[in-house]
C-alpha positions in Angstrom: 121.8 -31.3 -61.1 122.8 -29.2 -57.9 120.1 -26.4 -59.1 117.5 -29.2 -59.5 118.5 -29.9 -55.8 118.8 -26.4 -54.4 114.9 -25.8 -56.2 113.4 -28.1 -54.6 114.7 -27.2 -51.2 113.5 -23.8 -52.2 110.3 -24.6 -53.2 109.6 -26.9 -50.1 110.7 -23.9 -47.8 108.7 -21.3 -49.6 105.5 -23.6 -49.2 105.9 -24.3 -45.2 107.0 -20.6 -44.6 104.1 -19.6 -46.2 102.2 -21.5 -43.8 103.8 -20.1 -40.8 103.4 -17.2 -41.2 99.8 -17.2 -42.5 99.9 -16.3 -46.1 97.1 -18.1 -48.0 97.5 -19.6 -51.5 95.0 -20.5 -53.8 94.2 -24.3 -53.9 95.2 -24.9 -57.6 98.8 -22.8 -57.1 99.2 -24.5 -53.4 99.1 -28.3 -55.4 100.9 -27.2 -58.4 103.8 -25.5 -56.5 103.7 -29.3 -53.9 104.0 -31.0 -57.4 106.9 -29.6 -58.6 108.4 -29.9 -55.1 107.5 -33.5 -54.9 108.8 -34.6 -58.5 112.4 -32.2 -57.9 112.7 -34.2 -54.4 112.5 -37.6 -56.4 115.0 -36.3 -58.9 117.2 -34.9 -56.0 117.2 -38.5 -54.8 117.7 -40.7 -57.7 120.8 -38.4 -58.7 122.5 -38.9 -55.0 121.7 -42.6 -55.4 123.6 -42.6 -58.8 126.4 -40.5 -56.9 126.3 -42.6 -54.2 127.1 -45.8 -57.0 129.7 -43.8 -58.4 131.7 -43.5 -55.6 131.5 -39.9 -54.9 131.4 -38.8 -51.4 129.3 -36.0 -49.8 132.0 -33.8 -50.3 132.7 -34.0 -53.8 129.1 -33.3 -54.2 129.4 -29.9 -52.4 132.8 -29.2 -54.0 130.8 -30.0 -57.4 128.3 -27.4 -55.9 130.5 -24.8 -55.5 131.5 -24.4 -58.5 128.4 -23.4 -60.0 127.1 -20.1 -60.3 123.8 -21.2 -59.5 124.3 -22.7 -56.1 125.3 -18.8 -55.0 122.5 -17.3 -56.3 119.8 -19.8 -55.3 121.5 -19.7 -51.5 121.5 -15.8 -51.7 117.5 -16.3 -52.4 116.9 -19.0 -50.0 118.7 -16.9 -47.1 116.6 -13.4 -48.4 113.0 -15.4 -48.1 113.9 -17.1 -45.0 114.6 -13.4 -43.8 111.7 -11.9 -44.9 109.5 -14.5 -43.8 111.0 -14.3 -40.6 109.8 -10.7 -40.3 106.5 -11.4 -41.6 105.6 -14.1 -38.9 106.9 -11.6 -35.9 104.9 -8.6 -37.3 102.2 -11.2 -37.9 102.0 -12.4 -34.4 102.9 -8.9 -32.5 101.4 -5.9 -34.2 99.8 -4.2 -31.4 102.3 -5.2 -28.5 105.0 -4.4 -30.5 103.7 -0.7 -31.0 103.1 -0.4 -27.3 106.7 -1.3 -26.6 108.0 1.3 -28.9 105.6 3.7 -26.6 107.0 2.3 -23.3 110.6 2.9 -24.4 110.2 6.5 -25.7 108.3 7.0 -22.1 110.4 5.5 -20.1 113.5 7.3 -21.9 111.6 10.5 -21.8 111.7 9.9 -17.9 115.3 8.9 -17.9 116.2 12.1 -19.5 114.4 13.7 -16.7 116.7 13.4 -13.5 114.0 15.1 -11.2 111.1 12.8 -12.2 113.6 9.2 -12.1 114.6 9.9 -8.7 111.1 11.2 -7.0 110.0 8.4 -8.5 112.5 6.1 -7.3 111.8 7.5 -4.0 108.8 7.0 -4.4 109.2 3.3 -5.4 112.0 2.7 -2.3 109.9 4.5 0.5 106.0 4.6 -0.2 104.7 2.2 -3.2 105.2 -1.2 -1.6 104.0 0.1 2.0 100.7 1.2 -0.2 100.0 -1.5 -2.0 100.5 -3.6 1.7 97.9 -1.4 3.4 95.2 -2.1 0.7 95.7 -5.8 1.4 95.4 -4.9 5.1 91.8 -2.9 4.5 90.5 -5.8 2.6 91.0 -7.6 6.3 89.8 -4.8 8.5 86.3 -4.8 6.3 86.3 -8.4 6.9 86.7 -8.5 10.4 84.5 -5.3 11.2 82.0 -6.7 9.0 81.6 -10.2 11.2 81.9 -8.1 14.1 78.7 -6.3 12.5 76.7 -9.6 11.8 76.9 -10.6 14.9 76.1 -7.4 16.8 72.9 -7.2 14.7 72.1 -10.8 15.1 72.3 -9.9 18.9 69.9 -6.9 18.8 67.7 -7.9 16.5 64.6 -8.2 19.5 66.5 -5.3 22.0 65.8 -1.7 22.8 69.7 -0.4 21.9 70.6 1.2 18.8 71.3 -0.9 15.9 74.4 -1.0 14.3 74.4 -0.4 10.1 77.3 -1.8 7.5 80.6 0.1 8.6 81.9 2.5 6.4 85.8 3.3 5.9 86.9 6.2 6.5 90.8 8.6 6.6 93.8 8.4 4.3 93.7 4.6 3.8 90.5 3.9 2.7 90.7 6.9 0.5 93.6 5.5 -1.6 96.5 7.3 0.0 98.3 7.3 3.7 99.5 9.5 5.9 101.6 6.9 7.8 103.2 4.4 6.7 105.2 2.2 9.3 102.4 -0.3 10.3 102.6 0.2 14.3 101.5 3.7 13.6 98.5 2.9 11.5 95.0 3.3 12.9 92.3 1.7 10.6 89.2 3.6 11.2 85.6 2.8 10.6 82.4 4.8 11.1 79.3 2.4 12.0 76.0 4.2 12.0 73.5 3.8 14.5 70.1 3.6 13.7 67.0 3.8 16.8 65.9 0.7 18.3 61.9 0.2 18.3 60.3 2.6 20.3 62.6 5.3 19.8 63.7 8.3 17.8 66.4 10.2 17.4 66.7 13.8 17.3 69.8 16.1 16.3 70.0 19.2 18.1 72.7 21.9 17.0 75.1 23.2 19.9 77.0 25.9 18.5 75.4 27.3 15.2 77.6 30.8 14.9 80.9 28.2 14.6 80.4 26.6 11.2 83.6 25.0 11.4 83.3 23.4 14.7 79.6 22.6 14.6 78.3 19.8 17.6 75.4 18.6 18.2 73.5 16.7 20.9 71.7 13.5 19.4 68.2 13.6 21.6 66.7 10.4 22.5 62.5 10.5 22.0 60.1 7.9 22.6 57.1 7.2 20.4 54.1 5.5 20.8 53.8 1.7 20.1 50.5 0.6 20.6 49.3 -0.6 18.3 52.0 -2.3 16.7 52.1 -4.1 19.9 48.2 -5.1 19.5 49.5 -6.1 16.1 52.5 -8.2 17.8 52.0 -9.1 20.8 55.8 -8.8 21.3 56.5 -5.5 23.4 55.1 -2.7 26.2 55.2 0.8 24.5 57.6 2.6 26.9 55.6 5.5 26.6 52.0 4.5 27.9 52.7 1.5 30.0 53.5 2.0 33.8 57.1 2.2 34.9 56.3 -1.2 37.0 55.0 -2.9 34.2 57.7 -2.3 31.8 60.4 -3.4 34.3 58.9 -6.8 35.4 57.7 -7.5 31.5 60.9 -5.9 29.3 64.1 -5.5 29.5 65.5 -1.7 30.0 65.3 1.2 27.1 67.9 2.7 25.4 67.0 6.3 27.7 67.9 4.0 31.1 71.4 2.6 29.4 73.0 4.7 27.1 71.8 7.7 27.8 72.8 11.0 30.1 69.2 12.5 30.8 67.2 12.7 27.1 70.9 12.5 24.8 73.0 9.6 24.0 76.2 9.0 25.7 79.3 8.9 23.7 81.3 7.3 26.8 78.5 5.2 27.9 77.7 4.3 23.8 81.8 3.2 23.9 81.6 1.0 26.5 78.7 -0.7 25.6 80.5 -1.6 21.5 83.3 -2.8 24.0 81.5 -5.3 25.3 79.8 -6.1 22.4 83.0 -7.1 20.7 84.6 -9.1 23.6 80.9 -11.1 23.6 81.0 -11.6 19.6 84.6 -12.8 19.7 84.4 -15.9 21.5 81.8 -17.1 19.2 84.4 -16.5 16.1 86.2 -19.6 15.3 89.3 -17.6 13.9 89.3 -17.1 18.2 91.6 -20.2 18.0 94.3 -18.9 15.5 94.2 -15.2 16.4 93.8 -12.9 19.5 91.5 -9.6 20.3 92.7 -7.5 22.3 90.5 -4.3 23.4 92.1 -0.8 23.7 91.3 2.1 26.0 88.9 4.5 24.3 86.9 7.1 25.6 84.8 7.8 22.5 85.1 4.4 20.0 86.0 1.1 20.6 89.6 0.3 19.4 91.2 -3.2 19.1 93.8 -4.8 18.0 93.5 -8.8 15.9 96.7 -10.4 16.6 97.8 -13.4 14.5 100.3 -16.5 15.6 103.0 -14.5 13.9 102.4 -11.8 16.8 101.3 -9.3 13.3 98.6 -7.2 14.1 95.9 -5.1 12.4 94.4 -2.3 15.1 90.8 -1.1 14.4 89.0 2.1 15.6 85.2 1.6 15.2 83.8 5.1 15.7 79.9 5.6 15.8 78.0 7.9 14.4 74.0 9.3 13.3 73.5 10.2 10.0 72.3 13.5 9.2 69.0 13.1 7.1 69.6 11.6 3.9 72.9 13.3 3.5 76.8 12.3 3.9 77.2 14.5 6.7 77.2 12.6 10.2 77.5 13.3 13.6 80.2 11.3 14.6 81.7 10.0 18.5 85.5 10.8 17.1 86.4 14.3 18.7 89.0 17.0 17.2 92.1 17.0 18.4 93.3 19.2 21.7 89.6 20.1 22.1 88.0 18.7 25.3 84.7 17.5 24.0 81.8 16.6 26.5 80.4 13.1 26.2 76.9 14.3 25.3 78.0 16.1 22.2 79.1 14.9 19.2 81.1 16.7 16.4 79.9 17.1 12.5 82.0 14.1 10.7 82.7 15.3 6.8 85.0 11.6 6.6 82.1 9.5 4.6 81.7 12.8 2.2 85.4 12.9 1.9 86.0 9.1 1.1 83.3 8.9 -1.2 84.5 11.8 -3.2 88.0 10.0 -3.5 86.3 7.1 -5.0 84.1 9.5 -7.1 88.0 10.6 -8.3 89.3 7.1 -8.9 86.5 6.0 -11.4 87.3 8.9 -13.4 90.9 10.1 -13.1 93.2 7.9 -16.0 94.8 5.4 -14.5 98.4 6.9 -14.4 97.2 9.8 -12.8 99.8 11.1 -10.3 97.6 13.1 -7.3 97.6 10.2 -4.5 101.2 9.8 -5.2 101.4 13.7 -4.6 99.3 13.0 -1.2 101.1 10.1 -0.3 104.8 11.8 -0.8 104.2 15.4 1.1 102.2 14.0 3.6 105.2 11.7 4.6 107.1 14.8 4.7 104.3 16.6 6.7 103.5 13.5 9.5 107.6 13.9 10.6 107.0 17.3 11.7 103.8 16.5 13.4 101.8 18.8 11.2 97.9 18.0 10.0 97.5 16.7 6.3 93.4 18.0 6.7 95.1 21.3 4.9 96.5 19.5 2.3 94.1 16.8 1.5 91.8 19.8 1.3 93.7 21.9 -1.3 94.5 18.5 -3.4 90.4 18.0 -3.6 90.1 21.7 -4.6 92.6 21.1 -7.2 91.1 17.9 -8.5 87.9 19.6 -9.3 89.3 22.8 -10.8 92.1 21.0 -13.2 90.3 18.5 -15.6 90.8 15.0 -13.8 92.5 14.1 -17.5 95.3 16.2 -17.4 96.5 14.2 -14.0 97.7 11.8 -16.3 99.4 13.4 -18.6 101.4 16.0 -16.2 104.8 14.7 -15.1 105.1 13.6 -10.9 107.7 16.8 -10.5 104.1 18.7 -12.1 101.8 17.3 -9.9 103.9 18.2 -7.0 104.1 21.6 -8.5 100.6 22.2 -8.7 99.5 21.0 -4.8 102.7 23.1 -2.7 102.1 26.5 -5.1 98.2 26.2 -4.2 99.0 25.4 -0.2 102.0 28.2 -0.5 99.3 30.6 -2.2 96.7 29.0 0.8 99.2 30.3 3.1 100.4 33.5 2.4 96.8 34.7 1.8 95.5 33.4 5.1 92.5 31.2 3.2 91.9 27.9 2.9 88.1 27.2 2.2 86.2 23.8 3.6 85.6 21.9 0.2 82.0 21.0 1.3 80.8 24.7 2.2 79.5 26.7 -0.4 81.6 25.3 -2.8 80.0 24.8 -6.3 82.1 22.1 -7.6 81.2 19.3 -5.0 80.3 16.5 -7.4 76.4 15.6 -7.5 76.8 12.4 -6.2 78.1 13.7 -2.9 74.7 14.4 -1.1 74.6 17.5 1.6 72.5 19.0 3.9 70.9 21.6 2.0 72.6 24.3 4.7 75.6 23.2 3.1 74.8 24.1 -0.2 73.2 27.6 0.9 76.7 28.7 3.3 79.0 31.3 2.4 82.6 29.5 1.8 84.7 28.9 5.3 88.1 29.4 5.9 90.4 26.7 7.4 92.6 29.1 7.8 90.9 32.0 9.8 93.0 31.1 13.0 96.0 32.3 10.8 94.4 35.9 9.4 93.5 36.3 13.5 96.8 35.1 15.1 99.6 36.3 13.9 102.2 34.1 15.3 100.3 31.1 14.1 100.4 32.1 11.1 104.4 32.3 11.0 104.8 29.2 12.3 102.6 27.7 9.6 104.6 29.6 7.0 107.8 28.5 8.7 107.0 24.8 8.4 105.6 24.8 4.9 109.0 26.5 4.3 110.8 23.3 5.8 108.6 21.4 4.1 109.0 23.2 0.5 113.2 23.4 1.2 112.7 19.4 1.5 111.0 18.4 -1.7 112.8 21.2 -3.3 116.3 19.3 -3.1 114.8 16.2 -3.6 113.3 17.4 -6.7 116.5 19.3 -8.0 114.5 22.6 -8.4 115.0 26.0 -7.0 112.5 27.5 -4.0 111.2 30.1 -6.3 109.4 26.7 -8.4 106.9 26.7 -5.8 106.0 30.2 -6.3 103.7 29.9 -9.3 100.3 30.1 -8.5 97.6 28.0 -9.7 94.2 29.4 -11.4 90.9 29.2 -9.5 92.5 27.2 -6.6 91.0 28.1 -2.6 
């Protein structure tokens, strides 16, 4: 009787663990096995009904039970397929996530057995991710704002004689994926707008200094061009360079040459100036003018502002302006190098656009994990709190992401990575030679267009101020030292790890 029971408990479990866990039966097994389930449950019942008449309580019944053989060994079965199909429905319902944790743990106690890498990377975590992440956020609201800012400037020159400003363009460490500063009062979003000749107009670069690669300026020659006869076509304007001086003052408003100009070239001072007011004029027509606050810098050669919200948390904006060079990357740009005193009528070569697309060029095709912004990121923190440039280092990362396969930045530990950027800048440095990643360099990817000069020029040398002064180059050497001795004890590895040298990499 207490087998009979114990069956059809078994049999009833059987068919609705089946189910869970997704095992098909046949249709003719399936109803058979429900019958015999169905007619042991009846039997089951009609025996504890004749119990129940007899007088014996529930636990005579088990005490009855355990006496019998057969209630052990039908509980030992019920307890093993209750296990088993257990095991079934969680391997059933998590084959592939359940591989990838068993991949996660072995990683992550591969980089627990590795003291150097778990506390760089805490580091890294505690000092430099969250800041990171923020700053993306805060370029999403830069491109909004200098974007409206753009709408409205065009919308305001569409029928003028001044350049017109194209779709800004991010530029520096931020847009690029990494930072060199991190503590927000510090940070400087920059943007390059190109410029593009009103009606009437063209613009001509001239070179300034072609012997000095490096430091190349140009002057951006304002020419005028006959209009006739789209004016007979029009209707709407005077060509500037037929009609009488008289005629076009009394008839249309002034030129570009008469506003922005210093004899034939454009201005960078005057060009400043003139954004300026541009933004203060657009601004009052912005309805976020009631919740937040503009507030123009000083700035010789851009236009700089700052948004400020109600919480007094602001976002500060450098709008730089530039021409483009042909077809190319390459601009001429108003931003001027640091320490040098740069007139207002030239303007410097710009290699930012070049260098932030080829970071994006990077990002689609580096793996995911791969470690070499979080290489920037770290020794350039190190770098800005000795007031050294990052150009050097940014330079010899982008020489090392096109000479080691993009793939294996993914699979090399964050102590590696490391590894690989200070020996290149250490080898940089103690031979004196750095060279300009967009010069003669081979490996510039083919979607990075350049002047064709570019392509044809022997390799320059960042570094040639070091080969030619001496004491330069000590001090160089002495703060890569400071810098190595740093990251070094962080790291938990001897000076001498910085020492190997890395194939193919000026």
């Amino acid at each position: 009787m207490i087998a009979a029971i114990f069956l059809a408990l078994v049999v009833q479990s059987i068919i609705q663990l089946l189910q869970m866990v997704g095992v098909e039966l046949d249709e003719a097994t399936r109803e058979r096995m429900q019958q015999r389930a169905e007619m042991l449950s009846r039997e089951m019942t009609r025996r504890l009904q004749e119990l129940e008449q007899s007088g014996f309580a529930w636990g005579a019944l088990l005490f009855a039970a355990l006496q019998q053989w057969q209630f052990w060994a039908i509980a030992g079965v019920l307890v093993l397929l209750f296990g088993l199909c257990w095991w079934l429905r969680k391997r059933s319902h998590e084959p592939a996530s359940s591989s990838d944790r068993v991949q996660v743990v072995e990683e992550e106690e591969e980089e627990e057995g590795n003291d150097d890498a778990y506390y760089l990377q805490r580091f890294y975590e505690e000092h430099i991710r969250l800041r990171v992440q923020y700053l993306a956020l805060e370029c999403r609201e830069v491109k909004y704002w200098v974007h409206r800012f753009i709408l409205a400037f065009q919308e305001d020159l569409s029928n003028s004689f001044f350049p017109v400003p194209q779709s800004a363009i991010g530029v520096g460490s931020a847009f690029e994926g990494w930072s060199r500063r991190l503590k927000e009062e510090d940070i400087v979003y920059c943007l390059l707008v190109p410029l593009k000749p009103p009606r009437g107009h063209v613009f001509h670069l001239e070179l300034d200094n072609a012997r000095e690669m490096l430091a190349r300026t140009f002057h951006i020659r304002v020419e005028l061009v006959c209009t006739c006869l789209n004016e007979q076509l029009a209707g709407e304007m005077l060509c500037f360079l037929h009609c009488p001086e008289d005629e076009l003052r009394r008839n249309q408003n002034p030129g570009l040459l008469g506003t922005l100009c210093t004899g034939s070239y454009l201005d960078v001072q005057k060009t400043a100036r003139w954004f300026q007011n541009l933004v203060e004029r657009a601004w009052v027509r912005f309805h976020e003018s009631y919740s937040y606050r503009l507030r123009v810098l000083p700035s010789s050669r851009s236009c700089k502002f700052k948004v400020i919200n109600n919480d007094n948390k602001s976002l500060c904006i450098e709008m730089m302006f530039g021409v483009q060079q042909g077809d190319s990357d390459i601009f001429v740009s108003s931003q001027t190098r640091e320490t040098i005193f740069t007139p207002s009528t030239m303007w410097p070569e710009s290699y930012a656009v070049a260098e932030v697309k080829f970071f994006r060029h990077v990002a689609r095709r580096a793996p995911r994990n791969s470690f070499h912004l979080k290489c920037l990121q770290l020794c350039a923190r190190f770098l800005m709190h000795r007031g050294s440039s990052t150009y050097a280092l940014k330079t010899a990362m982008m020489h090392l992401l096109t000479t080691i396969p993009l793939s294996l930045w993914g699979r090399v530990s964050f102590v590696m990575g490391l590894l690989y950027i200070m020996r290149h800048l250490r080898h940089c440095l103690e031979e004196k030679r750095l060279n300009h990643f967009f010069f003669g360099n081979e490996n510039v990817p083919e979607e990075i267009i350049l002047p064709p000069a570019f392509q044809r020029a022997e390799p320059l040398n960042l570094f040639q101020h070091l080969a030619q002064d001496p004491a330069a180059h000590a001090e160089a050497l002495r703060q890569f030292m400071e810098l190595q001795d740093r990251l070094s004890r962080l790291l938990g590895v001897p000076r001498d790890a910085f020492a190997g040298l890395i194939p193919d990499g000026r």
